[in-house]
Structure formats: C-alpha cells, structure tokens
C-alpha positions as CSV (number, residue, x, y, z in Angstrom):
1,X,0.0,0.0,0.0
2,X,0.9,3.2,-0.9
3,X,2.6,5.7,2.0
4,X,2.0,8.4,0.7
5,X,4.3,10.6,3.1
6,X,7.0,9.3,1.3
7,X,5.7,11.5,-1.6
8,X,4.8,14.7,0.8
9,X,8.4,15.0,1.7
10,X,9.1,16.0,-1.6
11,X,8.0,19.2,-1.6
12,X,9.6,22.3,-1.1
13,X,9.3,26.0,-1.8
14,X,13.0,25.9,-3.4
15,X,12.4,22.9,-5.7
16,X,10.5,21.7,-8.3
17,X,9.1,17.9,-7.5
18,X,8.2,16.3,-10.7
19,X,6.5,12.8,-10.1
20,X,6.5,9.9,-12.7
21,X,3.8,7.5,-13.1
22,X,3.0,5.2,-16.0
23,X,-0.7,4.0,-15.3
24,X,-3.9,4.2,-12.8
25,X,-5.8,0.8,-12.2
26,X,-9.3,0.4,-10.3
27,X,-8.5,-3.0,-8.5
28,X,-5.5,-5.1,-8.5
29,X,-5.8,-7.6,-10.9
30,X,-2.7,-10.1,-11.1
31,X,-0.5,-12.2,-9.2
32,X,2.9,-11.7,-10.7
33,X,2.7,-8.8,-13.1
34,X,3.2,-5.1,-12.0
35,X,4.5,-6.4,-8.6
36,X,6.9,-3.0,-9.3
37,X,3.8,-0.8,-8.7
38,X,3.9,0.4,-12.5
39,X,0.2,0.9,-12.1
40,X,-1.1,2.3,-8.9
41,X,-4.6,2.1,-7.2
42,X,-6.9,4.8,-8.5
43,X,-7.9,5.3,-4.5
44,X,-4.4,5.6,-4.4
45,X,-3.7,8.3,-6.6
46,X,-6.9,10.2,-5.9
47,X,-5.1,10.0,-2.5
48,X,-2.1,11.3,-3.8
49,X,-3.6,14.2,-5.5
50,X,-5.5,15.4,-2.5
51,X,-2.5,15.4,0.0
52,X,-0.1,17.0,-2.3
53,X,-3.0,20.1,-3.4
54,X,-3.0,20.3,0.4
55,X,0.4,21.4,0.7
56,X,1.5,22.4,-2.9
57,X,1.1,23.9,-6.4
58,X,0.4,21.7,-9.1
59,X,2.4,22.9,-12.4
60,X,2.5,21.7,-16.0
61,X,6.0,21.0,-17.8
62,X,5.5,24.8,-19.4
63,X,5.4,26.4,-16.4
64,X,8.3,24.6,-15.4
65,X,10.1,25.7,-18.4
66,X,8.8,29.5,-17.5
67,X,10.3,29.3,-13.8
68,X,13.7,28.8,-16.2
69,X,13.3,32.2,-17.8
70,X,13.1,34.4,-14.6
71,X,9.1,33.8,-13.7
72,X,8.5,33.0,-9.9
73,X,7.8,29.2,-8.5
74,X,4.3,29.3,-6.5
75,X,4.2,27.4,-3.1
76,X,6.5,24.2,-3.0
77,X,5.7,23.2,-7.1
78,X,4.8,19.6,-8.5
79,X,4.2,18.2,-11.6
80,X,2.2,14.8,-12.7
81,X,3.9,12.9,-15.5
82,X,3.0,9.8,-17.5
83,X,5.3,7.3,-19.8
84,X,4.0,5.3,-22.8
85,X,0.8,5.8,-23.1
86,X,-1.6,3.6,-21.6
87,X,-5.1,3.8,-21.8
88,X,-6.2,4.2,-17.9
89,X,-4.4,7.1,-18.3
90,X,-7.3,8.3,-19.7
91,X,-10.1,6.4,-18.7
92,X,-9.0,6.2,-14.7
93,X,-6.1,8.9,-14.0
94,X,-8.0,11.6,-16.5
95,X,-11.0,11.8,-14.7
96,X,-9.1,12.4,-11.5
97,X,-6.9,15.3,-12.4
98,X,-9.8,16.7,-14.4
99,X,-11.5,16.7,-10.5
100,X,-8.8,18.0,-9.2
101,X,-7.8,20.6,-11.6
102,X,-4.2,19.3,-12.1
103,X,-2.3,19.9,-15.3
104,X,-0.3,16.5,-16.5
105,X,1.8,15.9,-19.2
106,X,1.5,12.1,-21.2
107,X,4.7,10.8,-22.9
108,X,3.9,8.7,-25.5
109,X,5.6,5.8,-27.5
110,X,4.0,6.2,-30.8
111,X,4.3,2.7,-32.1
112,X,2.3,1.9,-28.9
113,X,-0.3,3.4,-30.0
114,X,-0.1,2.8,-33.9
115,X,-0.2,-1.3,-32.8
116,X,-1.7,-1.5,-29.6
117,X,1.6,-3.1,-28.3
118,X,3.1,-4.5,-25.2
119,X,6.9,-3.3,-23.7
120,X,9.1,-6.1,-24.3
121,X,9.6,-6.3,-20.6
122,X,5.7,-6.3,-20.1
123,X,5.6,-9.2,-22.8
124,X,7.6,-11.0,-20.8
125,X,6.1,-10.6,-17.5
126,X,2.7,-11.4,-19.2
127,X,4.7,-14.2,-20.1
128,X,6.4,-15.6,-17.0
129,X,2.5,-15.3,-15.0
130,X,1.3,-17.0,-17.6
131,X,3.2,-20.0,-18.3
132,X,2.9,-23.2,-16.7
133,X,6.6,-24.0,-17.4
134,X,8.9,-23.6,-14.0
135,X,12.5,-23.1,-15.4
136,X,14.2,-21.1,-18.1
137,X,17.5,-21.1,-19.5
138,X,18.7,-17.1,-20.3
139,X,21.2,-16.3,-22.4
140,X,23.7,-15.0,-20.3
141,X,23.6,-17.6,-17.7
142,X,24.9,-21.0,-17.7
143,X,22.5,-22.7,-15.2
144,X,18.5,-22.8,-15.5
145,X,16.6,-21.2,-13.5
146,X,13.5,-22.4,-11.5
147,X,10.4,-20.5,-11.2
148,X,7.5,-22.1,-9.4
149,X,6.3,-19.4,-6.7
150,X,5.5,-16.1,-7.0
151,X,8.4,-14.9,-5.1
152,X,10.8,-16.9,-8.0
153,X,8.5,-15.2,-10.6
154,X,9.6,-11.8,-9.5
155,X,12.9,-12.7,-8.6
156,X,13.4,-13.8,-12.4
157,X,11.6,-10.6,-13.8
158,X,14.1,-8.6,-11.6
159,X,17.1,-10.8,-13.2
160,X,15.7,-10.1,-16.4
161,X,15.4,-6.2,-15.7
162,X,19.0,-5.6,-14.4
163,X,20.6,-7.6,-17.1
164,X,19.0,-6.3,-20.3
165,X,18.1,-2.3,-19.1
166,X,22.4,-2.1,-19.1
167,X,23.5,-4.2,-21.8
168,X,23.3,-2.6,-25.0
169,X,24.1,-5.8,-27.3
170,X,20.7,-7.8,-26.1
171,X,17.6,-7.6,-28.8
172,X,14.8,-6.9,-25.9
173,X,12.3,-7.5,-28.9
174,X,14.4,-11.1,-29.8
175,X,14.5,-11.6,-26.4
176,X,10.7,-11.4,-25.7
177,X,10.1,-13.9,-28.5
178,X,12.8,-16.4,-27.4
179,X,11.3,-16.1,-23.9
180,X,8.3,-16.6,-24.6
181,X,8.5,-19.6,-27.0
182,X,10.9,-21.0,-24.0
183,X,7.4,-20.7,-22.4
184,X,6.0,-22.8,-24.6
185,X,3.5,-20.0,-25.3
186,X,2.4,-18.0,-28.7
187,X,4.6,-15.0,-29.7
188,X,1.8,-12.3,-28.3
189,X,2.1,-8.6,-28.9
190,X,-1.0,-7.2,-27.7
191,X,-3.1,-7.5,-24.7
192,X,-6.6,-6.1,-24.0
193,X,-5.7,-5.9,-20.3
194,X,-5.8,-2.9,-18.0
195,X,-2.2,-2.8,-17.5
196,X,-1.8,-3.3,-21.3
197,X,-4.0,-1.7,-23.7
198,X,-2.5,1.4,-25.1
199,X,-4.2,5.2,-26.2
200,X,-6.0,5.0,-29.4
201,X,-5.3,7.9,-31.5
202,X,-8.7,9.1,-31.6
203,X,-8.7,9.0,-27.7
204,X,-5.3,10.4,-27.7
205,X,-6.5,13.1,-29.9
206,X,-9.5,13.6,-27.1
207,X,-7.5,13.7,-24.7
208,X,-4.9,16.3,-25.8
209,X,-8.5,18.7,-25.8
210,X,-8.8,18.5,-22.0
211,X,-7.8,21.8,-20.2
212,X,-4.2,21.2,-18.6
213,X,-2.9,18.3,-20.6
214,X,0.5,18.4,-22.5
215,X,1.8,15.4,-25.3
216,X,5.0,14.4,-25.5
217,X,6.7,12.0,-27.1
218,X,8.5,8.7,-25.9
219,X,10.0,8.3,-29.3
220,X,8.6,5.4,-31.7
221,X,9.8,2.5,-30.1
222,X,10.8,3.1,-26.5
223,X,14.3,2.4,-28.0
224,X,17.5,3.4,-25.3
225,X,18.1,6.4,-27.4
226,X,22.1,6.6,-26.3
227,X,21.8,3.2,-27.5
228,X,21.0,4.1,-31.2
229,X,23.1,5.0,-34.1
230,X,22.8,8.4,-35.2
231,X,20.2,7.5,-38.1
232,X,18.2,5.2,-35.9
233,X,18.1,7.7,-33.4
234,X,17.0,10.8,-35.9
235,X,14.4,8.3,-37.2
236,X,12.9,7.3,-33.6
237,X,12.6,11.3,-32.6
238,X,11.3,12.5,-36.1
239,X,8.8,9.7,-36.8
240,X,7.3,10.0,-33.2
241,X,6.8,13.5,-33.8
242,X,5.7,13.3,-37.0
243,X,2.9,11.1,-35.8
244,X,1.9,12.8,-33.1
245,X,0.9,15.9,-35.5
246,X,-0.1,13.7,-38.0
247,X,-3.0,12.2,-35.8
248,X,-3.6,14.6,-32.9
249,X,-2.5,18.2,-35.3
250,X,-0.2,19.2,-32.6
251,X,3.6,20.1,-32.3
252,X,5.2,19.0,-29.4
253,X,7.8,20.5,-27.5
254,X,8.2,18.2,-24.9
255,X,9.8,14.2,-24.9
256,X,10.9,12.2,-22.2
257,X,13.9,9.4,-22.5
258,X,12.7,5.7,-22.5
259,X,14.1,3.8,-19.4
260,X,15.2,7.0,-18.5
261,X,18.5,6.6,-16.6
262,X,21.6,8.2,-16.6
263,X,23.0,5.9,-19.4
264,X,20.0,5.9,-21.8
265,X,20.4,9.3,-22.6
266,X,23.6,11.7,-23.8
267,X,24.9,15.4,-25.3
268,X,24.6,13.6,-28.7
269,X,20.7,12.6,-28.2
270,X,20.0,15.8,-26.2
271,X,21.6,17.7,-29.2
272,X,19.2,15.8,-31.8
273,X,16.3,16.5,-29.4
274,X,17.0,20.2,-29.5
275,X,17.1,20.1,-33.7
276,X,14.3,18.9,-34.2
277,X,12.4,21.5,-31.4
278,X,12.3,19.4,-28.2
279,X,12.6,22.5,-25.4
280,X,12.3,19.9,-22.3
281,X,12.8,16.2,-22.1
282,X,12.7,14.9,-18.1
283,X,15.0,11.7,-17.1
284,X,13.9,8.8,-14.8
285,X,16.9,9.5,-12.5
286,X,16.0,10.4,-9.0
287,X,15.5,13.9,-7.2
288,X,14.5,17.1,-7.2
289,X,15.3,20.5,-9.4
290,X,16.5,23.6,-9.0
291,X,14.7,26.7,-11.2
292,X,17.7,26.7,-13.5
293,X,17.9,22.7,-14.0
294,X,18.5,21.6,-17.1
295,X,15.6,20.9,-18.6
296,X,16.9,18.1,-20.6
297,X,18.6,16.4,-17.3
298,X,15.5,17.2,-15.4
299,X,14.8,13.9,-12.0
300,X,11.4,13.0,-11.3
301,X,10.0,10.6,-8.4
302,X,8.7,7.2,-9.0
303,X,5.3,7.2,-7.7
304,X,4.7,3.5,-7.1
C-alpha cells in the first residue's frame, strides 16, 4: 500500500518535485505482473492528488520551463507525469486530475499506439505469469533457473530487468520472442488488459482537448536512445513526432527518455532532441530540481 508521506516530503518552496507515473488501475488484478507498482490504485492516486494540493502547487512542464526564464515558482511546485501511453491514463487517472484541476503531461511511445503493443519487458512478464513451465535457460547464464512461486517469478523478472536495461548488445524484442516460446506459449504482442491496452489515437486526440494536458513524445519504439546510431536515433525522434501531429494536429515541445536513466540518454541525443524542437525532455533518474535545472537532465519521483 501506498505511503503516501513518502511522496509529501518531496515538496519544497525551493524545488521543483516532478513525479513519474506510468498507469492508474481500479483494482489489483494479477499475481505476478506489476508487482513493481507500475500501475497504482486509483484510491491511491486520488489520495495522492489530494495530500499534495493540500500542501502544494500543481504545475505543468510549461510552467516549469517559464520558472527557467526568470518567472517566480508558486508554493512548493509539482508536476504529474506519465510514460507510454496507456489507456487508464485516460479512462482512470483523466478523470481524477480533471476533478482536481491538475495539469499532466502524457509521454507517448508512438508505435504503442499505432499497434496497440506490449513493452518487451511487459511481454515477458505477461509471459512468465502466464506459463505453466517452471525453469528457463537465459542467455547470459549458464544454469536454469527455477520458477514455481510467486516470489521466484519476480525474482526472475528482476534478473531479467537488471541484465537487459544495461546491456546494449541484447535484442529486448528477440528476447521477448525467445522467452516466450521458451514458455511454450504464442509470440503475443498485444493484450486487452488494463495494465496493457495502449491510447488509441482518436482517444489520444480527445485527450490532448482537456484543459491542462500536455503530449510528449517517448520516441517510436521506447528504444535506449544513447543506444542508437545516429540514423536510428533521428528516425525514432522525427517519426514520433511526425505522428503525433499527423494524428492529434499538434507540435510538441516536450519528450521524455525511455528507461530514462543516466545511461540511456547523452549530449549527442539531447543535441538531436534540441534540432528537431524538443525544449524539455525529463529523465527517470532520482531527485528534485532547482529553477535553473537543465531541462533536458531534469529527476522526477517514481510514484509507485
């Protein structure tokens, strides 16, 4: 369950607190998958919301960008932030910020949306709580490893995480696929579940109407952008962009870096993030910001 004093502490009238979230569920739904919180409670974050307005000002990703250029910060500032593009983000979190009046800004990973596709990492959780299969042979290891309780699941799933996220020669798409038919289940893609199914673009479009919400891309893939080639990584900025004013007739100004940390992102993908007219693009490290922060090295807080 969520404390959410560990959230309140946060906030201060020298700093800017920008929180991270990826998805708001109603009920908890599954035994193995999100056990890392990716989707909170809706009670939760309603929760959330209410303790923070009592004590702070909720901001949008402009006005953090106008505190930059000289304007003043209001009481002990926060920002709501969301990565990927799921649908409860609109059909559970919306609702709730629209009651509370707080701006948010949704990052999306176009290709997400164009397919309807799962993460590799969420294909292979879907995977591992799935299967009836109890050990697995990775690639990098020379034992199997056994998998039976829901402890071993997520021990596994944590294996998985801290390997791949840091090693830039693993296919996480190949390795999804091999995992999966390890499982001795079908190569699946796409789920209908509620800590699956991505933004349509028609309710991506509706949703970029709403007083207070910001787009922003994720690029097309959720590609490790300091991973990519210069080409690859010109192609996974301009073609998100491009279909994010292709489908919802906007121009965004505002990315954030898949994954997130401090090695997924570097002066040569900042650089191509400024070209093509990215002014902010937040991390996933940890922390809080000053008023003259970087906006492209901007922390944010897990909320999970």
């Amino acid at each position: 369950m969520m404390n959410i004093n560990n959230y309140l502490k946060y906030l201060d009238n020298q700093k800017i607190a920008i929180f991270l979230l990826h998805g708001v569920i109603k009920e908890k739904d599954n035994d193995v998958r999100n056990f890392n919180r990716k989707h909170i409670l809706s009670s939760e974050f309603e929760n959330l919301l209410s303790r923070l307005l009592d004590i702070g000002t909720a901001v949008s990703m402009d006005d953090i960008l106008n505190f930059g250029n000289g304007n003043p910060m209001p009481n002990k500032p926060f920002a709501i932030t969301f990565d990927d593009g799921f649908q409860n983000n609109l059909t559970v979190a919306t609702p709730i910020l629209r009651k509370y009046q707080v701006p948010a800004t949704f990052y999306v990973t176009t290709d997400f949306i164009d397919r309807n596709l799962m993460s590799w990492i969420d294909r292979i959780d879907w995977a591992v709580e799935k299967t009836s299969i109890t050990k697995i042979k990775l690639p990098w290891l020379t034992k199997e490893i056994s998998f039976s309780s829901v402890e071993s699941k997520v021990k596994l799933l944590k294996e998985i995480r801290n390997k791949v996220k840091y090693d830039r020669s693993i296919d996480t798409h190949r390795l999804a696929d091999d995992i999966q038919k390890k499982l001795n289940l079908t190569l699946t893609y796409s789920n209908s579940s509620p800590i699956d199914k991505k933004l349509t673009w028609s309710e991506l479009k509706f949703l970029s109407t709403l007083p207070g919400v910001t787009i922003g891309g994720h690029t097309h893939t959720h590609a490790v952008m300091s991973f990519l080639n210069e080409r690859d990584l010109n192609n996974e900025i301009s073609k998100s962009l491009e279909l994010i004013k292709k489908n919802i007739g906007i121009t965004s100004h505002h990315y954030s870096y898949p994954e997130g940390l401090k090695h997924c992102y570097n002066n040569k993908v900042i650089s191509e993030l400024k070209k093509q007219g990215i002014l902010s693009c937040p991390t996933a490290e940890h922390g809080l910001n000053e008023i003259n922060t970087n906006p492209f090295e901007l922390k944010r807080i897990f909320v999970i």
